[in-house]
C-alpha positions as CSV (number, residue, x, y, z in Angstrom):
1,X,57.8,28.8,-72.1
2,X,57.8,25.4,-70.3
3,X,56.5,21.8,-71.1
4,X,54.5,19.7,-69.5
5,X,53.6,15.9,-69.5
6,X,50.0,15.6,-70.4
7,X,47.8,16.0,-73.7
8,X,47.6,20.0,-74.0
9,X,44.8,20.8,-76.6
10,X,44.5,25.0,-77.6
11,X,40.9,25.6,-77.2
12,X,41.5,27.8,-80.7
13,X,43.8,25.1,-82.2
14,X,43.3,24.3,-85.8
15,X,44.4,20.9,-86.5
16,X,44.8,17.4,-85.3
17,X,48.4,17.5,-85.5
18,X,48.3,18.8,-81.1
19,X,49.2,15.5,-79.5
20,X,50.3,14.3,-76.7
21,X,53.6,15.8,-75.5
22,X,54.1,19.8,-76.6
23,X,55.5,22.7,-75.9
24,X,53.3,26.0,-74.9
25,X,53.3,29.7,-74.3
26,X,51.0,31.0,-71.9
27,X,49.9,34.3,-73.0
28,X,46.5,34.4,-72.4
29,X,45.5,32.0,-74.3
30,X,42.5,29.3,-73.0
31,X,44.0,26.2,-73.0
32,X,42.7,22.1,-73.0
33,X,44.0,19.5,-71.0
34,X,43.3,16.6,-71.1
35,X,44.6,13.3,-68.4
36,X,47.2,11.4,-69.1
37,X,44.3,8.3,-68.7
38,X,42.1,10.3,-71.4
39,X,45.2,10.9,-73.9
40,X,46.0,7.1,-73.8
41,X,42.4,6.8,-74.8
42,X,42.5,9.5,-77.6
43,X,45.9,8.1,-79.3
44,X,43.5,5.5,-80.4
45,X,42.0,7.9,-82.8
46,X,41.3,11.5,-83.8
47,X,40.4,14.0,-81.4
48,X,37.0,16.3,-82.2
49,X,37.2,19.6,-80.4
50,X,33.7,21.0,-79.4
51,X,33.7,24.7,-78.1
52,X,29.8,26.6,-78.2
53,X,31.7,29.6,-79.3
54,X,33.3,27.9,-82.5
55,X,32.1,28.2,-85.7
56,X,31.6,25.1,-87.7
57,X,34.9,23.8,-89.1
58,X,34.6,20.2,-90.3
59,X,37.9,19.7,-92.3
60,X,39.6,20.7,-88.5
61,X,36.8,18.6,-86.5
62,X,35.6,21.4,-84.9
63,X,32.2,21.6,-83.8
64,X,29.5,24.1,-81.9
65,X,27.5,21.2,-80.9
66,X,28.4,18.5,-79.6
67,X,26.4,16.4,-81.3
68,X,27.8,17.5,-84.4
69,X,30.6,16.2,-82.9
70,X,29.6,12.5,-81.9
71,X,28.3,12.7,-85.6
72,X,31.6,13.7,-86.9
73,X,33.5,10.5,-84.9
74,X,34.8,7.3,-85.8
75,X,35.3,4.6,-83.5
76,X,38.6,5.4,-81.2
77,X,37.9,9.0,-80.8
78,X,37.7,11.5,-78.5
79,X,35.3,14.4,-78.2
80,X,36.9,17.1,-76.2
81,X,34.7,19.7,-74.8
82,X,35.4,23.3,-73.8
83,X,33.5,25.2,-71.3
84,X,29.6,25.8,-72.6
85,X,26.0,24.5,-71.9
86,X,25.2,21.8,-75.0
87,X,22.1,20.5,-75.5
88,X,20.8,16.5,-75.3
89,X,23.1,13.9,-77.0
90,X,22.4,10.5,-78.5
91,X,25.6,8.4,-78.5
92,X,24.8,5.4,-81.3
93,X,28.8,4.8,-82.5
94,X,31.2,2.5,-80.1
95,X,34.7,3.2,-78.1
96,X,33.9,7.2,-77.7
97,X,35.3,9.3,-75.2
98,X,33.4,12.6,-74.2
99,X,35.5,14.6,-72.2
100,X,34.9,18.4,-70.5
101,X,37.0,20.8,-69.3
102,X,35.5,19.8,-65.7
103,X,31.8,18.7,-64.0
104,X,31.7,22.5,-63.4
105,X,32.3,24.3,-66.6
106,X,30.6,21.4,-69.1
107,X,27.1,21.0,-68.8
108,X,25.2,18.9,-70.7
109,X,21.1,19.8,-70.3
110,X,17.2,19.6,-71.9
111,X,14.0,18.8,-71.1
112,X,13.9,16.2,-73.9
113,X,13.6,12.5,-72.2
114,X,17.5,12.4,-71.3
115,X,20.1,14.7,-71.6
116,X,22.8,11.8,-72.4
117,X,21.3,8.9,-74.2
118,X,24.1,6.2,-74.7
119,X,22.7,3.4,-76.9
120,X,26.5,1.8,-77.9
121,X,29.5,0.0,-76.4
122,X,32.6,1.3,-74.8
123,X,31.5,4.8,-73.9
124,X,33.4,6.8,-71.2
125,X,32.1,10.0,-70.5
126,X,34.2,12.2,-67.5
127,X,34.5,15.6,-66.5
128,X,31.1,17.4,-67.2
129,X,27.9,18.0,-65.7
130,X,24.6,15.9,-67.0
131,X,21.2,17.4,-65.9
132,X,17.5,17.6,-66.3
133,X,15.7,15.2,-68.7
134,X,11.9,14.3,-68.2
135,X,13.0,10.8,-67.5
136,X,16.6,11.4,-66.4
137,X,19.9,13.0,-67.1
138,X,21.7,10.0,-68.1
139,X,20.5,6.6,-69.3
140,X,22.6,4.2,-70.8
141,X,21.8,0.1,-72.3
142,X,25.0,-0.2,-73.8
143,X,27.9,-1.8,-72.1
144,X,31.0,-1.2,-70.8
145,X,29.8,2.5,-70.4
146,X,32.3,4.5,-68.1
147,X,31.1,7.6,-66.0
148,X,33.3,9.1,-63.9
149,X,34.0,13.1,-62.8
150,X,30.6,14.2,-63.5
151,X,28.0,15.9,-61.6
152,X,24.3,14.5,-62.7
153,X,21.3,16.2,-61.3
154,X,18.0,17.1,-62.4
155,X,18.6,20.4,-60.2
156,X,15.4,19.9,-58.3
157,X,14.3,17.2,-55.7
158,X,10.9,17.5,-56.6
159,X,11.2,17.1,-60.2
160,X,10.0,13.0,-59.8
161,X,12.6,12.1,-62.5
162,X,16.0,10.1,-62.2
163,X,19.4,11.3,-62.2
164,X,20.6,7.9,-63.8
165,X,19.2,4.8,-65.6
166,X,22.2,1.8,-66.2
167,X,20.7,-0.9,-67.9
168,X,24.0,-2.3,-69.6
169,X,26.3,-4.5,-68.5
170,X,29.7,-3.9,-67.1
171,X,29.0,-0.4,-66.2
172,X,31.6,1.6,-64.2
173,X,30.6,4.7,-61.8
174,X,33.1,6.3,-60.2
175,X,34.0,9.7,-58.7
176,X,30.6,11.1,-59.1
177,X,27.8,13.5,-57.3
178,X,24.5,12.5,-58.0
179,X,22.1,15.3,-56.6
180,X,19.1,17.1,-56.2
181,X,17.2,15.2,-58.4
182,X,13.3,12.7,-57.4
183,X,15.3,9.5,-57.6
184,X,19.0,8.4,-58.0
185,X,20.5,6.1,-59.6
186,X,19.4,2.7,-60.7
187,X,20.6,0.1,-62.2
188,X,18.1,-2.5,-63.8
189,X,18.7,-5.2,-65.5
190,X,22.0,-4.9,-65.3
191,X,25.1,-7.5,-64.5
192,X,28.6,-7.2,-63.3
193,X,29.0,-2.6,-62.8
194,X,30.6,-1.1,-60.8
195,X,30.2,1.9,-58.3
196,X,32.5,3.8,-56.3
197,X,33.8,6.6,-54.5
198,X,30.6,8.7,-55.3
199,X,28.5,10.9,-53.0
200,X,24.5,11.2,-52.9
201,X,22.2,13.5,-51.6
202,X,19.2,15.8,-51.9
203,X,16.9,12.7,-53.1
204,X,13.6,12.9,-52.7
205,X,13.1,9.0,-52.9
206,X,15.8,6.3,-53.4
207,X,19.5,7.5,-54.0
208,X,20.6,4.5,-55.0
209,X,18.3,1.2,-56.2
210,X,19.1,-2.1,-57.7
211,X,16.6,-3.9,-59.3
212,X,16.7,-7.2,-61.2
213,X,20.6,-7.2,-61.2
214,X,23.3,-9.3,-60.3
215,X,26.8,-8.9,-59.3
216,X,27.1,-5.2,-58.9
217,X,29.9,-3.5,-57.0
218,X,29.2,-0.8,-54.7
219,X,32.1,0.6,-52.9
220,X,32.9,3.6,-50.8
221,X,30.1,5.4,-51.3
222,X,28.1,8.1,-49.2
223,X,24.2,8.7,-48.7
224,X,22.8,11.4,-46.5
225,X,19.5,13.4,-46.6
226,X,17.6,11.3,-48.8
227,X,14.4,9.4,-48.2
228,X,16.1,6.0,-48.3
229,X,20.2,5.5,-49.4
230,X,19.6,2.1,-51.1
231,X,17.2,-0.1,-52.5
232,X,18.0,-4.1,-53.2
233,X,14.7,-5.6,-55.2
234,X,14.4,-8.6,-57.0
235,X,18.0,-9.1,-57.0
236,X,20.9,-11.7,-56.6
237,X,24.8,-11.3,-55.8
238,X,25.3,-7.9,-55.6
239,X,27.7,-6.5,-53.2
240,X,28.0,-3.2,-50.7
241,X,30.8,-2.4,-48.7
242,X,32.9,0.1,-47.1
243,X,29.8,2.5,-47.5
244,X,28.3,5.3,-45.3
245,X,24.4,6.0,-44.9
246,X,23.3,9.1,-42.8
247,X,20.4,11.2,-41.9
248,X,18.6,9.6,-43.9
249,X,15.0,8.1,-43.7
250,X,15.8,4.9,-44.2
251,X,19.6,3.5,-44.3
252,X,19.0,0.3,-47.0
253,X,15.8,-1.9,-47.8
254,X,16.5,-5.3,-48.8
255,X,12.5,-6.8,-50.4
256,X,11.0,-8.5,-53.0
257,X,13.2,-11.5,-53.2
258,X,16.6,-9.2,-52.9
259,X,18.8,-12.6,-51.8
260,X,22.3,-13.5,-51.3
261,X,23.7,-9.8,-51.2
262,X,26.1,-8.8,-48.8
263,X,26.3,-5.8,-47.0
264,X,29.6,-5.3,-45.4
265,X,31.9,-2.9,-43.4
266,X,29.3,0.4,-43.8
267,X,28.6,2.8,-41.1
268,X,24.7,3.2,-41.3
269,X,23.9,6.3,-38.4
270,X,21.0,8.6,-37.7
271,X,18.7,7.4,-40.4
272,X,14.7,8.3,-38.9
273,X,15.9,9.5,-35.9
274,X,15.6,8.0,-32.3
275,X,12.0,8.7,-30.9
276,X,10.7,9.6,-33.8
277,X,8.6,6.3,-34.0
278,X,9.7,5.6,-37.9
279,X,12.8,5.3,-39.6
280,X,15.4,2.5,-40.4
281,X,18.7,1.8,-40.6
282,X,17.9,-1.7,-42.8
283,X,14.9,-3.0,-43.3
284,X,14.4,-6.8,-44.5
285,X,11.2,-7.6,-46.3
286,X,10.8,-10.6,-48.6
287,X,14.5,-10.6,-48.4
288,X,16.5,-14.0,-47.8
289,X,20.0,-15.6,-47.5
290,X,21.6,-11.9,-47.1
291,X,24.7,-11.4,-45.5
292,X,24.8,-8.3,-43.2
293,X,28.4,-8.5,-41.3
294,X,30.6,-5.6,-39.9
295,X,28.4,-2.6,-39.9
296,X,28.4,0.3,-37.7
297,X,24.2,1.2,-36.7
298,X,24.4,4.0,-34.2
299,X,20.9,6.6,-33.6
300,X,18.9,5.2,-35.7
301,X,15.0,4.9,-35.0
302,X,15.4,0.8,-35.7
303,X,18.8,-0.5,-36.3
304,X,17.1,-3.3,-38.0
305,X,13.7,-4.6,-38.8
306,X,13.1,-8.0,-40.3
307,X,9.6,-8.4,-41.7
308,X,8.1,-11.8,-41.3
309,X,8.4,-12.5,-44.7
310,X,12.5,-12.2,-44.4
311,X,14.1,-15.5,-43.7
312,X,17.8,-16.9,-43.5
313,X,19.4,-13.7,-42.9
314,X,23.1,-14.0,-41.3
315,X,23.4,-10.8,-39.4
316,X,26.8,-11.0,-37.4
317,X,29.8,-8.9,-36.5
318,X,27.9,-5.6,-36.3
319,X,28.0,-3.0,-33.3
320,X,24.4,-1.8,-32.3
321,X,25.1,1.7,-30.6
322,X,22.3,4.3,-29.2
323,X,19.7,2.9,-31.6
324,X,16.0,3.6,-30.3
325,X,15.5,0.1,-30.8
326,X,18.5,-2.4,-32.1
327,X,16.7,-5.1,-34.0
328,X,13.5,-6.3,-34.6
329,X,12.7,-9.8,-35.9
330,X,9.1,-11.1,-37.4
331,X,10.8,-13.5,-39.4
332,X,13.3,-16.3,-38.9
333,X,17.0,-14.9,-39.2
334,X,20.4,-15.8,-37.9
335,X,21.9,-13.4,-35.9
336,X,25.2,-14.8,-35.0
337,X,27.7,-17.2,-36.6
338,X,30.7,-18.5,-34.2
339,X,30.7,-14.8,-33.5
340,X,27.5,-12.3,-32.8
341,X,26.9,-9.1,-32.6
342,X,27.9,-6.1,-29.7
343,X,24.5,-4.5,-28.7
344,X,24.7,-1.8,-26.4
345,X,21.7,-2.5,-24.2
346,X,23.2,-6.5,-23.3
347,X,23.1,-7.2,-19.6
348,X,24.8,-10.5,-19.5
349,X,28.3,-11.3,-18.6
350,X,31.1,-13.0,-19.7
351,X,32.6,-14.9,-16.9
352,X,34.9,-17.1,-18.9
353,X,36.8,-13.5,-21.0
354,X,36.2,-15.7,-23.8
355,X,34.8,-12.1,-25.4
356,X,31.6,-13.9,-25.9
357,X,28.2,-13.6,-23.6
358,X,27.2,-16.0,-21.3
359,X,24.0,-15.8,-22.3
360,X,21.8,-14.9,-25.6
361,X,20.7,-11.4,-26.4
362,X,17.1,-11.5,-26.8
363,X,15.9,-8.7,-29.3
364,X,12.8,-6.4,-28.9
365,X,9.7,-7.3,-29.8
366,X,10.1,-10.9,-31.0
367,X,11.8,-14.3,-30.4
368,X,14.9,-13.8,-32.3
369,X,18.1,-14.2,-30.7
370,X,21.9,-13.6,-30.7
371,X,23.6,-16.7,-28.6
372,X,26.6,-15.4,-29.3
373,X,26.6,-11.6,-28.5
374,X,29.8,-9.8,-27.7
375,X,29.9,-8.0,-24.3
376,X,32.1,-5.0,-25.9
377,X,32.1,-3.1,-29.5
378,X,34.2,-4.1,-32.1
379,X,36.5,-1.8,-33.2
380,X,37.1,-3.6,-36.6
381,X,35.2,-6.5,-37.1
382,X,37.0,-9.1,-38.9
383,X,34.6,-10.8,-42.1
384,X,34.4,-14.5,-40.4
385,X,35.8,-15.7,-36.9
């Protein structure tokens, strides 16, 4: 017999009277856990225990579905889930927590238009696996929704659907794996989310795309063998740092009047390919007043390519490394403040060991230039000099 300090929940349990702090004997017996973050939540209200094995006991708030058990909540509550495959879920109540055993024993799946449908405020769903849904496998306009611990996929790359539509406000995404699925994650129409510390991959399109939004977070996040890692469209204010985008096709795309974004401190490698005559590790198109400072772009087909219509870009701090070409500029950007950028194939000098050139770097192809490029890599490129 021994105690421990979290929420323990008997997966055959019969009341609501199992809170937070018990005692148990391990005989066998399955067993519930739940974080000391989601018990905090749940002392709000009562918890709902859904287990595909049960049979229905509503007096006890225990359900075989769980949408029985979303039906069955109140405001406050919390919905744990025991290991099982549940079918689609409409969440229409506010301040609900769904929580699963783990991404890897909870799955929530159906061909119906989304597995999770979240239409209310103050959702936070964790632990459980989202997948399929002829549009996608999670799709939320309420705000304030919290994801985090999941695993959403459509299971197949081909499939042409998404793994996850945000279009609420104030939407958090952390700790998640988004693959296998036609397209990623997108937030549209949305305002001030958050994403973090969450891994892409197996995308047949776009992992990640932001369209018509403003002020989202995205943090610490990695992208590899997808078409492209990120799309910026049509968007304002948003913010990408500390992020890594390899193998893929394309790195990012900044178009269609994506402006004053800022894409800081990623490491952006082997997207296209050197020699293989396509590929990017950003590409500018109808983009303007973008802030691209302290990036790593090593072999990648085109470090960066600046369509004409791409104007007023700052593009400074970065380290250009065995790119098969570092930059390309058709439009009218700035690529240095007091401080450019290192690029790998400059053949000037710096005479004065001032640590900048002597003379501008002139990149490929067109007449833009660095005046203030930096005859060796920077190790860790500080934000403004």
């Amino acid at each position: 017999m021994y105690s421990i300090k979290q929420g323990v929940y008997m997966k055959r349990g019969v009341g609501i009277a199992l809170l937070l702090f018990v005692v148990m004997i391990v005989g066998g017996t399955a067993i519930f856990v739940l974080s000391n973050e989601t018990a905090t939540a749940a002392s709000s209200g009562k918890i709902i225990f859904v287990d595909d094995n049960f049979v229905d006991d509503p007096p006890n708030h225990k359900w075989d579905t769980l949408q029985e058990g979303i039906d069955d909540a109140d405001p406050g509550d919390t919905i744990a889930v025991f290991a099982g495959t549940y079918d689609h879920v409409s969440i229409n109540k506010p301040d609900l927590t769904i929580s699963g055993e783990s991404a890897g024993s909870v799955t929530i799946t159906d061909s119906a238009d989304y597995a999770v449908r979240v239409f209310a405020d103050r959702i936070t769903i964790q632990n459980v696996t989202v997948r399929q849904g002829s549009i996608a496998a999670l799709y939320t306009n309420g705000d304030y929704t919290t994801v985090k611990h999941c695993t959403i996929t459509q299971n197949n790359p081909k499939s042409g659907n998404w793994a996850a539509q945000i279009s609420g406000d104030h939407a958090a995404i952390s700790n998640c794996i988004i693959q296998q699925a036609g397209w990623g994650l997108a937030f549209l129409q949305a305002q001030d989310c958050t994403l973090r510390d969450s891994t892409f991959t197996d995308i047949e399109n776009k992992a990640v795309v932001v369209e018509d939004s403003s002020d989202i977070s995205i943090d610490t996040i990695t992208v590899s063998n997808v078409f492209c890692g990120l799309r910026i469209v049509e968007s304002t204010d948003n913010w990408i740092t500390n992020s890594t985008f390899t193998d893929n096709k394309i790195g990012l795309i900044l178009d269609e009047d994506a402006r004053s974004n800022d894409i800081e401190h990623c490491t952006i490698e082997g997207n296209g390919g050197i020699g293989t005559d396509f590929g990017y590790g950003i590409y500018l198109d109808g983009a303007w007043e973008n802030n691209i400072t302290s990036c790593h772009l090593e072999g990648n087909d085109r470090g960066v390519f600046a369509e004409a219509t791409s104007h007023d870009n700052l593009i400074h701090h970065n380290n250009f490394i065995d790119n098969g070409i570092n930059a390309i500029d058709h439009g009218t950007n700035i690529w240095n403040s007091s401080i450019g950028n290192y690029w790998d194939d400059y053949t000037g000098i710096d005479t004065d060991y001032n640590g900048i050139g002597d003379t501008p770097y002139n990149l490929t192809a067109s007449s833009g230039q660095d005046h203030r490029p930096l005859p060796a890599p920077v190790q860790t490129p500080p934000a403004m000099v």
